[in-house]
Structure formats: C-alpha cells, structure tokens
C-alpha positions in Angstrom: 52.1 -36.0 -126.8 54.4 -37.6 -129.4 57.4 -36.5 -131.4 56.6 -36.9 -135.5 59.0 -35.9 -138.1 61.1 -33.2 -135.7 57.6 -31.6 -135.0 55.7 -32.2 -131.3 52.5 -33.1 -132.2 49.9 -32.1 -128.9 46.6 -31.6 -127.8 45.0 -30.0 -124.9 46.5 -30.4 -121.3 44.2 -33.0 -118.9 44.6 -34.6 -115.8 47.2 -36.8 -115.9 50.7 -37.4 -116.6 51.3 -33.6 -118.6 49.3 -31.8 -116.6 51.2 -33.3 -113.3 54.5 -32.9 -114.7 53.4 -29.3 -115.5 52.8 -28.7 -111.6 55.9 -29.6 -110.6 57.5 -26.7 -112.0 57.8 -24.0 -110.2 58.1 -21.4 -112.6 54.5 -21.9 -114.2 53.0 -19.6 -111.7 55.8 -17.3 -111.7 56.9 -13.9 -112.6 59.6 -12.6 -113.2 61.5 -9.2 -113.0 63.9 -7.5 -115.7 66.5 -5.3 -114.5 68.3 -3.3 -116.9 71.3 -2.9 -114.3 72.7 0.4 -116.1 69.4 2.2 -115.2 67.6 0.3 -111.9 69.3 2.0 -109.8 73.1 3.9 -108.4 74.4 2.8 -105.2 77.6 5.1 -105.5 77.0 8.1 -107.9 78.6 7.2 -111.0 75.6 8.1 -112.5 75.5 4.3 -113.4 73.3 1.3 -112.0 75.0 -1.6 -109.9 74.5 -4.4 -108.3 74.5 -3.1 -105.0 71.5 -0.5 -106.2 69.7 -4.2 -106.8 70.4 -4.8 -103.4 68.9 -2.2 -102.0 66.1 -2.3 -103.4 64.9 -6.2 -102.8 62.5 -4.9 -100.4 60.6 -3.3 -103.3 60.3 -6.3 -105.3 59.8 -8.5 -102.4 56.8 -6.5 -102.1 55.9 -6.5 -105.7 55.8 -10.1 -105.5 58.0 -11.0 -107.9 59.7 -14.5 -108.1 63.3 -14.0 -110.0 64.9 -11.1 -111.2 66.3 -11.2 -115.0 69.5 -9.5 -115.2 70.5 -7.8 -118.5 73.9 -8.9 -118.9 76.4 -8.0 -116.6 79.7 -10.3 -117.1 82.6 -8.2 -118.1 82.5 -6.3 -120.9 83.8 -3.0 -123.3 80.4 -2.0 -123.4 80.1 -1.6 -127.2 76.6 -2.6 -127.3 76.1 -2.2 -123.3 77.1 -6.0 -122.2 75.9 -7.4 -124.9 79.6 -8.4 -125.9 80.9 -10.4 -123.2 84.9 -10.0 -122.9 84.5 -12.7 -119.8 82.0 -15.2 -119.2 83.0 -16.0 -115.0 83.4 -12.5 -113.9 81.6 -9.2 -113.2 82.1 -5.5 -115.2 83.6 -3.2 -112.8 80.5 -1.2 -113.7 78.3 -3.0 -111.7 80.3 -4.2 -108.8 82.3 -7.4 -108.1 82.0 -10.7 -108.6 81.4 -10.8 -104.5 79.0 -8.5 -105.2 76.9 -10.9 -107.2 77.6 -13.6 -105.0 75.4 -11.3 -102.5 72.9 -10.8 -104.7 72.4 -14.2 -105.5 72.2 -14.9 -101.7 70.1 -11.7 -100.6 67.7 -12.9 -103.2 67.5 -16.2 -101.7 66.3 -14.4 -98.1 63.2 -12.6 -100.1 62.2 -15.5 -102.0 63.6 -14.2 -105.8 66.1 -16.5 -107.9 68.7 -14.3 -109.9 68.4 -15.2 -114.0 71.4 -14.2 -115.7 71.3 -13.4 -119.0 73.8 -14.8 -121.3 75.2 -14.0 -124.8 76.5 -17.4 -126.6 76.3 -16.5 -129.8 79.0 -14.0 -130.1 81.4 -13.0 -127.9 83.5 -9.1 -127.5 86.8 -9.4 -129.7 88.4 -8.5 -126.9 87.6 -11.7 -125.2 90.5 -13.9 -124.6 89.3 -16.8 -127.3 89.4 -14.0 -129.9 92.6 -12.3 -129.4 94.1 -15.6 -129.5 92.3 -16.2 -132.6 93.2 -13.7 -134.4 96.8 -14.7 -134.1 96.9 -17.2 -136.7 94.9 -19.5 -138.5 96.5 -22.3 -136.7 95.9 -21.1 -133.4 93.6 -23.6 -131.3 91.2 -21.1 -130.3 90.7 -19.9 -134.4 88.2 -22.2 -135.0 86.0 -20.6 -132.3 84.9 -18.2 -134.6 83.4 -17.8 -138.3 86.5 -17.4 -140.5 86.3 -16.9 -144.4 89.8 -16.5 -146.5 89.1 -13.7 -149.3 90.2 -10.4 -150.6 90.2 -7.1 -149.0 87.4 -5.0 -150.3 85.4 -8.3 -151.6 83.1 -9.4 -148.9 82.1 -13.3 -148.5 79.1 -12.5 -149.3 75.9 -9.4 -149.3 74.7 -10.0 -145.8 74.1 -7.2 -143.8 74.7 -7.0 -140.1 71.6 -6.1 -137.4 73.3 -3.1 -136.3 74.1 -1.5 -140.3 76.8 -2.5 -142.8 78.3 -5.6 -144.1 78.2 -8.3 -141.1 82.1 -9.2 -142.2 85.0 -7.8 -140.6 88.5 -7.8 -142.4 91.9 -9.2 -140.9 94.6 -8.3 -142.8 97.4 -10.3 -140.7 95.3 -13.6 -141.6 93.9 -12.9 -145.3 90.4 -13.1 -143.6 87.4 -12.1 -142.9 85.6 -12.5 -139.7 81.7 -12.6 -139.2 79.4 -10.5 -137.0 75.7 -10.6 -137.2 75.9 -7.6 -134.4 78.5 -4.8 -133.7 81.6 -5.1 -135.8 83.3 -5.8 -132.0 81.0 -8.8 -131.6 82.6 -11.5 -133.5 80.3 -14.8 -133.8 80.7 -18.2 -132.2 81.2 -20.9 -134.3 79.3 -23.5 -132.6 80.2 -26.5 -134.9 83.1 -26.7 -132.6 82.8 -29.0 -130.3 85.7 -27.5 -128.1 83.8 -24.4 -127.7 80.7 -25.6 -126.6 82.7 -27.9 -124.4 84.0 -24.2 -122.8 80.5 -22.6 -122.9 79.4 -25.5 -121.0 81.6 -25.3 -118.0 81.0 -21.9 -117.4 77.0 -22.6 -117.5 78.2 -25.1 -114.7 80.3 -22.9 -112.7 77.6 -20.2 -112.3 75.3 -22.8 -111.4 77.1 -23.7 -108.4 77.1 -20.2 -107.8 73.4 -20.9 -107.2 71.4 -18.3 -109.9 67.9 -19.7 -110.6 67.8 -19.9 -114.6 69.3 -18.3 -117.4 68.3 -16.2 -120.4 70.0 -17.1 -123.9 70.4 -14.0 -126.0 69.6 -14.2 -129.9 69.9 -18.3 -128.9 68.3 -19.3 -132.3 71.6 -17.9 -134.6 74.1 -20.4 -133.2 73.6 -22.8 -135.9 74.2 -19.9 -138.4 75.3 -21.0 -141.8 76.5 -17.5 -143.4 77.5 -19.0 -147.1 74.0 -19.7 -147.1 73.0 -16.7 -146.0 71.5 -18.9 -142.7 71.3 -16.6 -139.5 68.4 -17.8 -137.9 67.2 -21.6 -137.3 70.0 -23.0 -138.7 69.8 -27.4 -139.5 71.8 -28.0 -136.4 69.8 -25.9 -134.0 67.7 -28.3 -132.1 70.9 -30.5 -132.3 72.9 -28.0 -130.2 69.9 -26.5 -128.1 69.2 -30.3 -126.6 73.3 -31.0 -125.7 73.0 -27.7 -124.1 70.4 -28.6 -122.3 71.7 -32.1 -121.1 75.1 -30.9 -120.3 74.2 -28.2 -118.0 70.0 -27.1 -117.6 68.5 -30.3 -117.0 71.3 -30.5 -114.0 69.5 -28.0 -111.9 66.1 -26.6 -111.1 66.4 -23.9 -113.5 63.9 -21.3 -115.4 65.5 -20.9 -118.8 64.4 -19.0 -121.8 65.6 -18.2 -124.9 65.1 -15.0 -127.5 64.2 -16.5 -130.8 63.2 -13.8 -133.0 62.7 -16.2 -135.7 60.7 -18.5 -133.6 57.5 -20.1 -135.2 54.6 -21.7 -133.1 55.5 -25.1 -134.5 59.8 -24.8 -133.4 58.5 -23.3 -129.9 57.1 -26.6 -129.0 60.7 -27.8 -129.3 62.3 -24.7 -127.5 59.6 -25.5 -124.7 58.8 -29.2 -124.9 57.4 -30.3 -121.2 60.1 -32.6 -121.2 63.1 -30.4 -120.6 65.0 -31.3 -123.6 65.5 -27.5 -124.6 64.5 -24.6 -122.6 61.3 -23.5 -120.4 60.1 -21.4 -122.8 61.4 -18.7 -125.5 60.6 -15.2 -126.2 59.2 -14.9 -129.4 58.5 -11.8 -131.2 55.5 -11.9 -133.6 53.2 -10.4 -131.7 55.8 -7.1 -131.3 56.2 -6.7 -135.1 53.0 -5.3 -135.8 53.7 -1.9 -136.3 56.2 -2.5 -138.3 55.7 -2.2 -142.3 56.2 -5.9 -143.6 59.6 -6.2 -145.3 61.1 -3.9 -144.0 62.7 -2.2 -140.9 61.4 -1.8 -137.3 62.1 1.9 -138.2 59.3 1.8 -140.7 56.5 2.9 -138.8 53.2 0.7 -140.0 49.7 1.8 -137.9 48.8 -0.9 -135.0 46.4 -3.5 -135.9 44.8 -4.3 -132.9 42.9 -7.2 -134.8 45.7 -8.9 -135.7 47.3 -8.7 -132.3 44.3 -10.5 -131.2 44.8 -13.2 -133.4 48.7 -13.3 -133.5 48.1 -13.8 -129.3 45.6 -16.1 -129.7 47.4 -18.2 -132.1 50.4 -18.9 -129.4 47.8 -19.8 -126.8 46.1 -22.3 -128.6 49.2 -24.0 -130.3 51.2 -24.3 -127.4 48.5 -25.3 -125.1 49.0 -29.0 -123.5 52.7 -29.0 -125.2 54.6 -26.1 -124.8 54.9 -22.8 -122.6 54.4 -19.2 -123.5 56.5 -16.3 -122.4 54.0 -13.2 -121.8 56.0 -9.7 -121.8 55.1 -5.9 -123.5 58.6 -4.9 -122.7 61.9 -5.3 -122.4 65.2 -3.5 -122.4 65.2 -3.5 -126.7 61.5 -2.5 -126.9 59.6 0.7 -126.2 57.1 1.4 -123.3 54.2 -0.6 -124.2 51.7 2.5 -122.3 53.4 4.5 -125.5 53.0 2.0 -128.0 49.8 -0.2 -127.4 47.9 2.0 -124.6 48.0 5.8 -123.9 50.5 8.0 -122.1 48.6 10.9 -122.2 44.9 11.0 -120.8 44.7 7.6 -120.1 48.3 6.4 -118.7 46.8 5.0 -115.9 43.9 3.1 -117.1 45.6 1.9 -120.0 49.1 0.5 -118.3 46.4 -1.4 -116.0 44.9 -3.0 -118.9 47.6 -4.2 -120.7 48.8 -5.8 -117.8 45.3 -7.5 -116.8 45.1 -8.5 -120.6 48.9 -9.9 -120.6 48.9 -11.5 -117.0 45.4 -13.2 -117.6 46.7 -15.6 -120.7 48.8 -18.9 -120.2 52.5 -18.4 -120.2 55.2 -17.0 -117.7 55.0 -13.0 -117.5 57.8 -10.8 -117.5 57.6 -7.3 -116.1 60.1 -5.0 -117.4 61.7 -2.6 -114.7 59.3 0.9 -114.6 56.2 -1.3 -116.6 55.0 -1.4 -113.3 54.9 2.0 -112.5 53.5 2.9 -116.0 56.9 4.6 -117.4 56.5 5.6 -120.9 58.6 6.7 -123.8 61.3 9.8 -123.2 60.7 11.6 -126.3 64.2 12.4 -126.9 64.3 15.0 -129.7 68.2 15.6 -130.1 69.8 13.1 -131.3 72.7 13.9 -128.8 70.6 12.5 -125.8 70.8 9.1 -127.4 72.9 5.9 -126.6 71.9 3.3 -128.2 74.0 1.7 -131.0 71.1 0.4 -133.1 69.7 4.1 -133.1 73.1 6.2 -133.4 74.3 3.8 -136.9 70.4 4.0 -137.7 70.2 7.5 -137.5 73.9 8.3 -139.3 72.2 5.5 -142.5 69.3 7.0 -142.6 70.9 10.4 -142.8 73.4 9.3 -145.8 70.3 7.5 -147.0 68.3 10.8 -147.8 65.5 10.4 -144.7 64.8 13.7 -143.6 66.0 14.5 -139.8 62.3 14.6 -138.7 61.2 11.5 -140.1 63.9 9.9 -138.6 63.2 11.2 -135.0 59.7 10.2 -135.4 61.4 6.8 -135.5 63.2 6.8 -132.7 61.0 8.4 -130.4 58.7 5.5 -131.4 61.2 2.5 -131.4 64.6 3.1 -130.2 65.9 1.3 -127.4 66.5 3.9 -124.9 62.9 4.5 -124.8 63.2 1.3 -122.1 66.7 2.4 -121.2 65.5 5.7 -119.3 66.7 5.6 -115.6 64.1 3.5 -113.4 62.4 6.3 -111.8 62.3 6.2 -107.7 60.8 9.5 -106.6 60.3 13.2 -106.9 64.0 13.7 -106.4 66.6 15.0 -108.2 67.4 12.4 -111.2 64.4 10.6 -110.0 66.3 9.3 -106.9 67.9 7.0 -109.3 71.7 8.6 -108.6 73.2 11.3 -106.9 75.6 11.6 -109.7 74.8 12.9 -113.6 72.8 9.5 -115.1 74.4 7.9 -117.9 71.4 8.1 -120.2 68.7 11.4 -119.4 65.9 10.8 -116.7 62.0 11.3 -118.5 61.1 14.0 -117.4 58.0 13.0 -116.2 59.7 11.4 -113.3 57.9 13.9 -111.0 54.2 12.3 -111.5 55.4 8.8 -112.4 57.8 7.1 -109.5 57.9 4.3 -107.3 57.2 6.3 -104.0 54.1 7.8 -105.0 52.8 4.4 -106.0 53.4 1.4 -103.8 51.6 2.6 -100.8 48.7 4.2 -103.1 46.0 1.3 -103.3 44.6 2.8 -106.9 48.2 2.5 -108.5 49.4 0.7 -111.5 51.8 -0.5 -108.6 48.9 -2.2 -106.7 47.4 -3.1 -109.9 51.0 -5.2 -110.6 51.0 -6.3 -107.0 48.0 -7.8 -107.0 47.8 -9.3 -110.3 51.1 -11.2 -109.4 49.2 -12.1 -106.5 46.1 -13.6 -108.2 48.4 -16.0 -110.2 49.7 -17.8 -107.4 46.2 -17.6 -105.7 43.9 -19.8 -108.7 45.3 -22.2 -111.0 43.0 -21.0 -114.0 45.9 -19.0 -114.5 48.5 -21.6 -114.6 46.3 -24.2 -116.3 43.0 -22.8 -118.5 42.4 -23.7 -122.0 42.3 -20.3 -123.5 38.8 -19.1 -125.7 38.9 -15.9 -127.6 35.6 -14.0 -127.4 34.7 -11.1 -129.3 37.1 -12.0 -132.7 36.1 -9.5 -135.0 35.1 -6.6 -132.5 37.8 -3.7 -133.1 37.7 -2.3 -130.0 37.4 -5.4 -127.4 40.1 -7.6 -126.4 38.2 -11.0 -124.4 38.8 -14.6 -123.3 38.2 -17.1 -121.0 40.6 -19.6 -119.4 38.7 -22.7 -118.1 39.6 -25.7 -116.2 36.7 -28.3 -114.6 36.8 -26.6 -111.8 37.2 -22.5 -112.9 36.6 -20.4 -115.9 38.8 -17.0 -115.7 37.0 -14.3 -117.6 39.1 -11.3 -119.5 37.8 -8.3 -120.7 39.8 -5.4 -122.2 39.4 -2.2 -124.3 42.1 -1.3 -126.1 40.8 2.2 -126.9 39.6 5.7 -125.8 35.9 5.5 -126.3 33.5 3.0 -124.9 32.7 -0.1 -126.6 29.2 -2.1 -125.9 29.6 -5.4 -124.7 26.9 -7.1 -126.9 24.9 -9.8 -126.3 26.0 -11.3 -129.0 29.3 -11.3 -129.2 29.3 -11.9 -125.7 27.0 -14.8 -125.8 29.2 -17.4 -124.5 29.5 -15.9 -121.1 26.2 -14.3 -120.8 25.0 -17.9 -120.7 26.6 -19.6 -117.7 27.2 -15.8 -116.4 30.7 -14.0 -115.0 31.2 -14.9 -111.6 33.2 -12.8 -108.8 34.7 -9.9 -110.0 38.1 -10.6 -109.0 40.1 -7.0 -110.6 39.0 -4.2 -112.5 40.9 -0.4 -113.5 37.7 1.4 -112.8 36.1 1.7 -109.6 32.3 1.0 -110.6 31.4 -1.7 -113.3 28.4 -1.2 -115.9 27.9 -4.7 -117.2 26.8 -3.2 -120.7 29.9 -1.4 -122.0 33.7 -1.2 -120.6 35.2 2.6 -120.7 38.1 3.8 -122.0 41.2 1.2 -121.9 39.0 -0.5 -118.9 39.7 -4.1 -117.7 38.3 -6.8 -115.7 38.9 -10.3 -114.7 35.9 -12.5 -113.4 36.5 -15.9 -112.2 33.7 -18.5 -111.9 33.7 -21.4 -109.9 32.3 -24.5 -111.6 32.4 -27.1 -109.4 
C-alpha cells in the first residue's frame, strides 16, 4: 500500500504486514449497538429514555453479543434537533441522567464486555453554547472567530445556499451587521474550523472523555468541517484530510479507540483516507450511497424513486472490492435518521420475519464492521404515522409546512413521511406486551408502533426461531471464523433480479451468501451459480428456513455455507 497524489493506492489483503496489522484491532470482528437514548428505554417515567434505562438493560445486550454501544448524542443540549446541537461538550442533558450516571455506564459496560461510543457533533454547535453567546457579543470577541461570520445587509443573504433542514442556511445578527451560517437548524450555528483555537478546545474535550474511559467515538456530519460557504463548499472541503489527520494525532491515535465518521458525501476513493490501516483518520466512515437508492436523483430524499435492487448489488459490491486490503467498511440498514430497513428493503407484512433475517445474513456476511440499530434486531418496522401531529422530527415538521406552501397535496406528502421520516427509527424500543411496550410507565415522548404487541424483546430472546436468535447468533459466527473478518469478497449471480450472492474466501475458508430479496422463489441456476457448484458449498452454517432445497431459495430466504479449504 502506497500513498500517490492524496489517493491510497491498494490491492488485496495477504499474509503479511496489512493483514497482521488488521488483526490487531479489535474492532474488525465487532459489532456494535445504536442506542437512540430518547427511546431505548425509561428508568423513571418521564416518558423519556435515560441512561439508567441503558443500564438496566446491559444484560440484554450482553446476551445479544454485542461489543460497544453507540450512543446518539447525549451531552447537554436545548434539544432543537434532539442533541444534535450540543450547548456543552463535558456534561450530561438532564434528560438522560448525570454526568455520574454516565460514568456508570461507562463502567457497567466494562463488567459485560461492551465499550460505550459517544457520538459527537463538531461541526456545529447549539447557539446557546457558551462559545456562541460570547460570540455574538462583538466581532472582537475572542470566541467570534469560532464561528462562520459574513458582514452584509439585512434581507440580502451571503449567498443562495439552502440549509438541510429548509430555508436559507444564514442567520441575521442585527447587533453585529452580520450574518451567521448554519448548514442545520437555524439554532445550530457552524464551527469554523480554520481556527486553530477552536480545534485546540475541541481537542481537550476529546481527551477529557477519554480518560473517562469510552471505547471510540462517532463524528457527526464530520466531512463539512472544512466548509467553504462563499464557494458554496459544504462537503469535502480542500482542508479536510488536513484537519481529519490533526484530529486524529491529537486525540484518537492516543487510545485504543473504534472511531467512525458520517460522510454523506463520501466517495470509495476519499474512504480509503477516512479508513487508511494506518490510523491517520478514523476506523472507518459511514457512507451513504448504498441508502439513496430510492430516492429520485437530483432531488430530495422525500422524492420517492422505486428500489433497484440491481444497483444495490453493485453499489455494495463496489465498496467491498475498493476498500478491500486498504480500507474498512461500515455495514448498517439503520440508524436513528433512516427508516426500518424490514419496511424499506424487505417486507413487514407477510414476510417480516424471513425478510429482517435476510437482510441481516446478507449485511453481516460482507467485510466491514456491522452496526445494529436498536429494535433491527427484533424486526421493528415503520409506525405509519398518518397525522401529522404524531410527528417530532424537525426534518419532517419544516418538510411537511414547505411542502404544504409548496403546493404538495397532504397525501403525497404523508406518503413521504411514512416512507422516510426520521421517527420511523425514533418509535420507542419495544420491550414487551405491556402497556407502552414496557418502554415507560409514563406517556412516551414520541407514540409506541402499535404493533408492539407481536414484535418485542420478551417474546424473542428466549424463542430459538427469532430474528433475536437470528442476530445472536450471527454476531456469534463473526467472532467464531475469520472469513468474516478477512475474505476477498466475489459477487455471484450479477444480473439475476431476484438473488443477492457472494463468497468471501481466504486460503483456508470460502464463506458462501445467498439471499432473495423477494416474495417469490427464484431458481438457483446452474449457471449463474457455477462457481460454487464446482468446488461445492460446504456446512450450512445459518439459514431463515428450516429445510433447504438446493435448487431454489423461497421468499426473502438466506443461507450462509462455509467451506473449509485447507
């Protein structure tokens, strides 16, 4: 592996120096754990989630097998886009608990074997943070150059750009003559990173809750910190990989850390950067290609396009290869921005079951790190909120009030929502049969699906046919063969619309994956199948259907062979 012109240039992973400094990392055979803390679970009846709720329910994901838990944010906060806009960096939202409180989870953890990843927001910060009500006092404050200032004219904005969450992404200060930017909620003003005194801050606070002993770190939105608005710059900015690797140096490579960041913009070519083997950057990033593909191209993740399942196959397949040898892959469906993947990808009605089972066979099979989202265990799908009134999320309230203004009728807009808004993954984690799905005694901050009464945790984890058990043991089969951790990946089946296949193979093992992505059968032909008919499939190590006909899978069925080759 060599560095050429900013780009990594890589083959496949051998024996040798990569493959051993691959090993040594303990997240490679991983899994981690999201926990939207809002909605896990309600130690005290406030009808919100807390870190005690987390607590109490270690046992659960100690029995999952889980490694680390990923914590949606849960430093202090207004809450105007639910923690997303940090007010302090070293301290807890009375929300969720105490600072103490964390301290004990990051210790309870320790005793069941699961590191605590916070998740942290750098590239903004609330204005109600401390740096920004100091900033705003004058322009020669020393904390005004921690944000993105322009001088203008009331009513004459910098610039056209929009911000993610609707209208202009520039805020007007009257006492300064200025205008502030926000690529988010008006009340998350950006970071401006070119200072050196800011990073310097950001920095030492990485430190301090290192010593505090948490296992890794999540960078939110991590690839618009080298924003360049006059340019109309959001996303990998010139100075990116410049501030990424002093980040790193500074604080990461200090510890023994699993660290990702969200790069929506993220290319195969930059996530060999982001994920270099040698630590410079992160562990890996979450990048988002293969979750746009039911979206219309040019426009807005509200603009519904139909899945094309041939495309996902080559979009996956394109990260595998590329990053193969020189890079790492994160592997998720979810997560607390995107819908149920059984809603999206598989089939919540007939076929919940088999379906949530075969996306996570497909997903857990392929090279990378994989991330379950709290519930995607348990098969939890979308809530079909109808009433507008039941939602919370930001994104989808200012969506649905544009859309409105714009001339969308009030059922096309729904249809949108109930596909893609956020609170889809935001539904209370559902526990049992109780009432608000034993999630709180109190009235839940966001509605409970309804179907809480069929899908919960205590009907699953001692029932050996669950998605539950499917999770459990799939987690389990990663730490058992190192196929997982180390295959070359080989797509099989390419242009078959119906079958999603591939091997993983390393001298010694070849890992066979075989998925339907559908409700009706699909032949497994010999010739598209050729590959492995040849040297044959080995044990059968996990399948969604009890019985296995070697000449078709059934609806949404999966298996995973492995073959011993040595």
């Amino acid at each position: 592996m060599v560095r050429s012109l900013g780009k990594i240039v890589c083959g496949h992973m051998a024996a040798g120096k990569e493959a051993d400094m691959r090993q040594k990392k303990w997240w490679q055979n991983a899994v981690v754990y999201q926990i939207y803390p809002r909605s896990f679970c309600d130690s005290t009846g406030s009808g919100m989630g807390d870190l005690k709720g987390i607590i109490g329910k270690l046992d659960y994901l100690e029995k999952l097998g889980i490694d680390a838990i990923w914590l949606s944010p849960v430093c202090r906060s207004p809450q105007d886009d639910n923690g997303y806009d940090i007010s302090d960096y070293r301290d807890i939202d009375p929300l969720f608990g105490t600072l103490s409180d964390m301290e004990e989870l990051i210790a309870e953890g320790k005793k069941h074997s699961i590191r605590i990843i916070l998740d942290l927001v750098l590239n903004h910060s609330s204005d109600e943070h401390p740096w920004f009500l100091e900033a705003k006092k004058s322009k020669d404050n020393p904390y005004h150059d921690y944000y993105v200032w322009r001088d203008g004219v009331e009513g004459e904005y910098p610039n056209d750009m929009r911000a993610c969450f609707g209208g202009p992404a520039w805020e007007w200060v009257p006492e300064l003559g200025q205008y502030y930017f926000h690529q988010f909620s008006v009340k998350q003003p950006d970071l401006n990173w070119e200072n050196p005194k800011l990073r310097r801050e950001i920095y030492d606070m990485i430190l301090w809750w290192m010593d505090k002993g948490v296992g890794g770190f999540r960078l939110d939105v991590i690839d618009q910190i080298a924003k360049e608005p006059d340019l109309k710059i959001t996303n990998n900015g010139p100075r990116l990989h410049e501030f990424i690797q002093e980040l790193s140096r500074e604080t990461f490579q200090k510890g023994d850390l699993i660290t990702v960041g969200e790069a929506w913009g993220a290319n195969t070519e930059n996530a060999k950067l982001y994920s270099n083997p040698d630590g410079s950057e992160f562990s890996m990033v979450f990048q988002f290609e293969h979750i746009g593909l039911d979206q219309i191209p040019g426009k807005e993740k509200w603009d519904l396009a139909p899945l094309d399942f041939r495309k996902l196959k080559e979009v996956l397949a394109k990260w595998q290869k590329a990053l193969y040898g020189c890079g790492w892959n994160s592997l998720f469906w979810n997560n607390h921005d995107l819908p149920r993947i059984v809603s999206r990808w598989g089939n919540d009605g007939k076929y919940r079951v088999e379906s949530a089972k075969m996306l996570a066979a497909m997903l857990h099979g392929l090279q990378g790190t994989p991330y379950i989202y709290q519930g995607e265990e348990l098969g939890m799908t979308n809530a079909g909120m109808e009433d507008i009134a039941d939602y919370r999320d930001i994104e989808s309230l200012n969506m649905h009030k544009e859309r409105l203004e714009a001339g969308y009728s009030e059922k096309d807009i729904m249809t949108s929502l109930k596909a893609k808004s956020r609170d889809n993954a935001r539904t209370p984690m559902q526990w049992d049969d109780s009432e608000n799905a034993g999630f709180t005694t109190g009235t839940p901050w966001l509605k409970v699906n309804p179907n809480y009464k069929q899908i919960n945790a205590a009907s699953q984890v001692n029932d050996p046919d669950s998605v539950f058990s499917f999770y459990r043991r799939l987690v389990a089969l990663r730490k058992e063969y190192d196929v997982f951790v180390d295959g070359a990946f080989e797509l099989l089946y390419e242009d078959d619309p119906d079958i999603f296949a591939y091997t993983r193979t390393t001298p010694e093992e070849t890992l066979t994956v075989l998925c339907n992505f559908h409700d009706g059968e699909a032949a497994l032909s010999e010739k598209s199948g050729e590959k492995i008919r040849e040297s044959g499939l080995g044990e059968l190590l996990i399948s969604n259907y009890k019985d296995v006909d070697e000449t078709k899978l059934r609806p949404y069925e999966a298996r995973m062979y492995l073959k011993k080759t040595v």
